[in-house]
C-alpha positions in Angstrom: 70.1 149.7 185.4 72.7 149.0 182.4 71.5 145.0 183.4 67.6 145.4 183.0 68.3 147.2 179.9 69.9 144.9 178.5 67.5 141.7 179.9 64.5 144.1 178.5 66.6 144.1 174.8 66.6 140.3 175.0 63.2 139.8 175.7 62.4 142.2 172.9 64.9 140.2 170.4 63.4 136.9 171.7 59.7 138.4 171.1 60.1 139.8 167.7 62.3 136.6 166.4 59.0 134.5 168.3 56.7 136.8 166.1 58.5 136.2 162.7 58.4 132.5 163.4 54.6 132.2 164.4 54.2 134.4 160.8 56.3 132.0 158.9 54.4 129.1 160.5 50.9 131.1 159.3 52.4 131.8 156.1 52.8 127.8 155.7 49.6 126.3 157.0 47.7 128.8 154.6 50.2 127.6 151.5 49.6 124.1 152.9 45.3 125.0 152.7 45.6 126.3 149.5 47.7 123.3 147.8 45.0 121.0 149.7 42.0 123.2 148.5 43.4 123.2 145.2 44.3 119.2 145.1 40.3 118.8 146.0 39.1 121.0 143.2 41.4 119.2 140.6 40.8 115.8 141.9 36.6 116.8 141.9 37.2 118.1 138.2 38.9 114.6 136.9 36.4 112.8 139.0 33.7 115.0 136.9 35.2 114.6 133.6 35.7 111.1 134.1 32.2 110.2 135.3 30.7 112.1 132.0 32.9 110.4 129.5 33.2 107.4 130.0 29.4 104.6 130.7 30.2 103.3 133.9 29.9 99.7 132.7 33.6 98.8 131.0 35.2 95.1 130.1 38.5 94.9 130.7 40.2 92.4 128.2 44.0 91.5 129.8 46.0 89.3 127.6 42.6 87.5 126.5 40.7 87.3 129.9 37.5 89.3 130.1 37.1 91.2 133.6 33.2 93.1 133.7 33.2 95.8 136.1 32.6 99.5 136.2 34.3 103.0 136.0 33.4 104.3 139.5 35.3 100.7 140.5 38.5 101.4 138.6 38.7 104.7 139.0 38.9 104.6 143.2 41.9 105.9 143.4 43.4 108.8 142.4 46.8 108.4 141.0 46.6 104.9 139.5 46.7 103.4 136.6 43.3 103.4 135.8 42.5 106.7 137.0 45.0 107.7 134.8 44.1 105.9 131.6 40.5 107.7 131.6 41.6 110.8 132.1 43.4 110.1 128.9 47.1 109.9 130.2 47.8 106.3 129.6 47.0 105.6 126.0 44.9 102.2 126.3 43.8 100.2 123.0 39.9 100.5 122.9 38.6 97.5 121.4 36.6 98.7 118.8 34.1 96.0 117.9 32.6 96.2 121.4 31.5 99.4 123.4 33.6 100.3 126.6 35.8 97.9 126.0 39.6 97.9 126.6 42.8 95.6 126.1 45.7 95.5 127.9 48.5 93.5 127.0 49.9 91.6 130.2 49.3 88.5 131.3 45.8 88.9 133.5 46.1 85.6 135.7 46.3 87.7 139.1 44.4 90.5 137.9 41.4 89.5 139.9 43.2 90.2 143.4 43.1 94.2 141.4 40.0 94.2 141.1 38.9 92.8 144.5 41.1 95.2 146.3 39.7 98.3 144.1 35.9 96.8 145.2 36.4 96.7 148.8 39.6 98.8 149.7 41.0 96.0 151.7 44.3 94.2 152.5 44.7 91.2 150.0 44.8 87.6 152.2 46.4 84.8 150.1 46.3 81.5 151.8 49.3 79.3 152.0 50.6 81.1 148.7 54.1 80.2 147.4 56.8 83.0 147.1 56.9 83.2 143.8 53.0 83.5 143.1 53.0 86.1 146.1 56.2 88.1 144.0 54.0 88.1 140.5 50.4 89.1 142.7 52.6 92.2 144.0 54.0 93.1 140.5 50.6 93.4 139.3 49.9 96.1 142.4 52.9 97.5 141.2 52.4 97.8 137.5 48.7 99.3 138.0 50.3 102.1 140.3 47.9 100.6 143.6 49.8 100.6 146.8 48.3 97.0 149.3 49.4 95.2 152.0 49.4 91.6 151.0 49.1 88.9 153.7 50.2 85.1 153.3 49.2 82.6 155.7 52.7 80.7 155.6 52.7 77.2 156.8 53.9 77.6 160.3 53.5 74.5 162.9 54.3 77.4 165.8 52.2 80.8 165.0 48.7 81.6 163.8 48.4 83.3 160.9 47.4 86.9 162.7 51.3 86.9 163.9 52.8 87.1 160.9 50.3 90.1 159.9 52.1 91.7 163.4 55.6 90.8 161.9 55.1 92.2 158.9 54.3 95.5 160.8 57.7 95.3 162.4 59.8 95.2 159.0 61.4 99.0 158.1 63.1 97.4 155.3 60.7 95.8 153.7 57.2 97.1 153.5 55.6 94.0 151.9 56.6 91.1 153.1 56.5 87.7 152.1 57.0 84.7 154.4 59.2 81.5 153.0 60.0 79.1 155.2 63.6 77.4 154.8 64.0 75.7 158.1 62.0 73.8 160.5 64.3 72.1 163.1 61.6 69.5 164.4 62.2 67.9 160.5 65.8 68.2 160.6 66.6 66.6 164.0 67.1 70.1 165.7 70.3 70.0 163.7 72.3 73.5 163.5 74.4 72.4 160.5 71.7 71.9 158.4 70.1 75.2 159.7 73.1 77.1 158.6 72.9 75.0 154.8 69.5 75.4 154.5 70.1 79.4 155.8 73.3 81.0 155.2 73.5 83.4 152.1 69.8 83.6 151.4 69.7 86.9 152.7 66.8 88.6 155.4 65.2 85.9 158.1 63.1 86.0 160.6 63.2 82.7 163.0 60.2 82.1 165.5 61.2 80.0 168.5 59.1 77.9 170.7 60.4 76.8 174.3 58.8 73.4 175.9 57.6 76.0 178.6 55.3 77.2 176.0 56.7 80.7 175.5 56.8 82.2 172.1 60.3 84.5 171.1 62.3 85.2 168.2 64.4 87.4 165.7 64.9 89.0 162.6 68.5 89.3 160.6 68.2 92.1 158.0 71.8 90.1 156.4 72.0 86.7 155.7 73.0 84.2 158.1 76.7 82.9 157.8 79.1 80.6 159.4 82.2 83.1 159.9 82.0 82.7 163.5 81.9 86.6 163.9 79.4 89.0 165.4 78.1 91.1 162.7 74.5 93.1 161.4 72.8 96.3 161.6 70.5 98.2 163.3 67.6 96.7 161.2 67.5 93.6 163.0 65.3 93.0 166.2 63.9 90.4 168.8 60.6 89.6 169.9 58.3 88.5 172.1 55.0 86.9 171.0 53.6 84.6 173.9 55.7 84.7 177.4 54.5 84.1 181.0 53.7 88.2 181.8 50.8 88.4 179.4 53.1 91.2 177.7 51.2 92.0 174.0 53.3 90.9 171.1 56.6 93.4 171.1 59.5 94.1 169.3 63.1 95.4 170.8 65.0 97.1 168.7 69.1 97.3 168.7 71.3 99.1 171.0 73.8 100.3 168.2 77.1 100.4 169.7 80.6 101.2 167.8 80.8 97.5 167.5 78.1 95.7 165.8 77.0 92.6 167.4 73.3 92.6 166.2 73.6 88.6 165.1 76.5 86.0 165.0 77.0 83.3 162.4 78.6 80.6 164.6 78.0 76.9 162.3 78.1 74.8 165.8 74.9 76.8 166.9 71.2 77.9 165.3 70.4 81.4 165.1 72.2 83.7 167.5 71.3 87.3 167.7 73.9 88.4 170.5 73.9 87.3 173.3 70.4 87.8 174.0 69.2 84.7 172.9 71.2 81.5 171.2 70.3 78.4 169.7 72.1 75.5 170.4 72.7 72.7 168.5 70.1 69.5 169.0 68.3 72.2 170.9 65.2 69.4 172.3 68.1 67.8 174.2 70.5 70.7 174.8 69.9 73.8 176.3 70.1 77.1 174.9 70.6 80.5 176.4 69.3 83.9 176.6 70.7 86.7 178.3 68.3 89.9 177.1 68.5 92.5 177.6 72.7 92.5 176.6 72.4 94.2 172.9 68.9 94.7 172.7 66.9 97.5 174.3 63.9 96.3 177.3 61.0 98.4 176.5 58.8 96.1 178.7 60.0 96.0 182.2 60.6 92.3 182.7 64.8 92.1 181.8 66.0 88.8 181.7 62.5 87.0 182.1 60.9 88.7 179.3 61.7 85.7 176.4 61.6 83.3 179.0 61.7 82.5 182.6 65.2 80.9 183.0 68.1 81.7 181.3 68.9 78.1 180.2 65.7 76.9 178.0 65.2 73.8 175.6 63.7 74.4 172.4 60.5 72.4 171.3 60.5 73.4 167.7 61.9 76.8 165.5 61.2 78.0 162.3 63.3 80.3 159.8 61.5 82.1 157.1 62.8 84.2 154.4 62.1 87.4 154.1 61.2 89.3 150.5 
């Protein structure tokens, strides 16, 4: 009897502590409805005062180029600069000589990639765009407060450019990637010495390989590349497949973080090694390379040692190392 008592207390304890925690979980969905509700009604009042102080034709003056568009443009989306600077927290110089005109002092070269992402809401494409001009196009996202995705199409004799827009996906330590190439092997007779000069100590890489069977593979190293001959990285850094004989969509494996990290080794007789999954020898079109995944990198896809490619000993017809910022 003592037994069912004491069963019948737990269920009681277990009922009452269930009761406080579907209460607590009420409590914080209504808080949660209220700060939305609330949000709304404050983002519909600046959207009201905005719209009814300002004509909805401005000219935008940055460092001396003219830019004619509209308030319902610049003000799209809450929180940035612009939505900001008419509801009167960013002090902007009016220019007084001519109605709805304003002057910002900055250099308004890129500005227009602003003002087509405000129009149509839609990741920013640059073609063939050098790092540097792809670093200044972000600061100017950056400076107006406007959070984009901006795409390159880097000059890659290997992958289309709807890869790298996959890659990018991939990074978790970078969120906006830009693509420089450093390395092409097929200009550098396949050579891994000048792989690790043109790639050691220029920090994050991502290399793209392509076997003479056709299959597409590759890595990325979240450190730079080195020539200690020691294993070394993190659990940032991944493998790939893009194009392989199993029709398997483009996929990444992530690391098997183990008390020793062997994510990537910087050996100066071979390309990029990341383990012993996959390796790149030197004059890889005439010597063969090796890949053993899955060794330090987890198979998500089924196919073990015939996901990158179908032998374990391949030859290399080309590989490119970009640099990650």
């Amino acid at each position: 009897m003592e037994q069912y008592k004491s069963k019948l207390n737990d269920i009681k304890l277990f009922i009452s502590e269930y009761n406080v925690q579907v209460e607590n979980e009420i409590e914080q969905k209504i808080e949660d409805y209220v700060k939305v509700k609330k949000r709304k009604v404050e983002v519909w009042e600046a959207d009201n005062y905005i719209e009814h102080s300002f004509s909805n034709e401005i000219i935008l003056n940055i460092g001396g180029m003219e830019f004619q568009t509209s308030r319902t443009i610049l003000s799209t989306i809450p929180g940035s600069y612009f939505y900001l600077m008419f509801l009167g927290e960013i002090e902007i110089k009016p220019i007084t000589t001519t109605p709805n005109s304003f002057f910002i002092d900055r250099d308004g070269t890129y500005f227009r990639y602003v003002l087509k992402y405000l129009k149509d809401q839609k990741d920013i494409e640059i073609p063939y765009a050098d790092s540097l001009k792809l670093y200044e196009i972000r600061r100017e996202f950056e400076f107006y407060s406007i959070k984009v995705k901006i795409y390159s199409n880097p000059i890659s004799k290997i992958i289309e450019k709807e890869y790298f827009k996959i890659l990018a996906d991939w990074f978790v330590d970078h969120s906006n990637p830009i693509f420089s190439i450093l390395y092409r092997s097929s200009e550098h007779q396949h050579s891994a010495f000048i792989f690790h000069e043109k790639c050691d100590n220029k920090g994050p890489t991502i290399t793209i390989v392509e076997t003479t069977e056709g299959d597409i593979f590759g890595g990325y190293n979240s450190q730079s590349w080195n020539s200690d001959g020691n294993y070394y990285g993190d659990n940032n850094c991944f493998i790939f497949t893009l194009v392989n004989k199993h029709k398997i969509k483009p996929t990444k494996y992530r690391y098997h973080l183990r008390h020793k990290i062997d994510s990537v080794l910087g050996d100066r007789s071979h390309g990029p090694c990341f383990s012993r999954d996959f390796t790149i020898s030197n004059h890889c079109d005439t010597n063969l390379s090796c890949q053993k995944f899955p060794t330090s990198y987890i198979d998500t896809t089924g196919r073990g040692k015939k996901t990158l490619a179908l032998n374990t000993n391949y030859k290399v017809k080309d590989y490119e190392v970009f640099n990650i910022m």
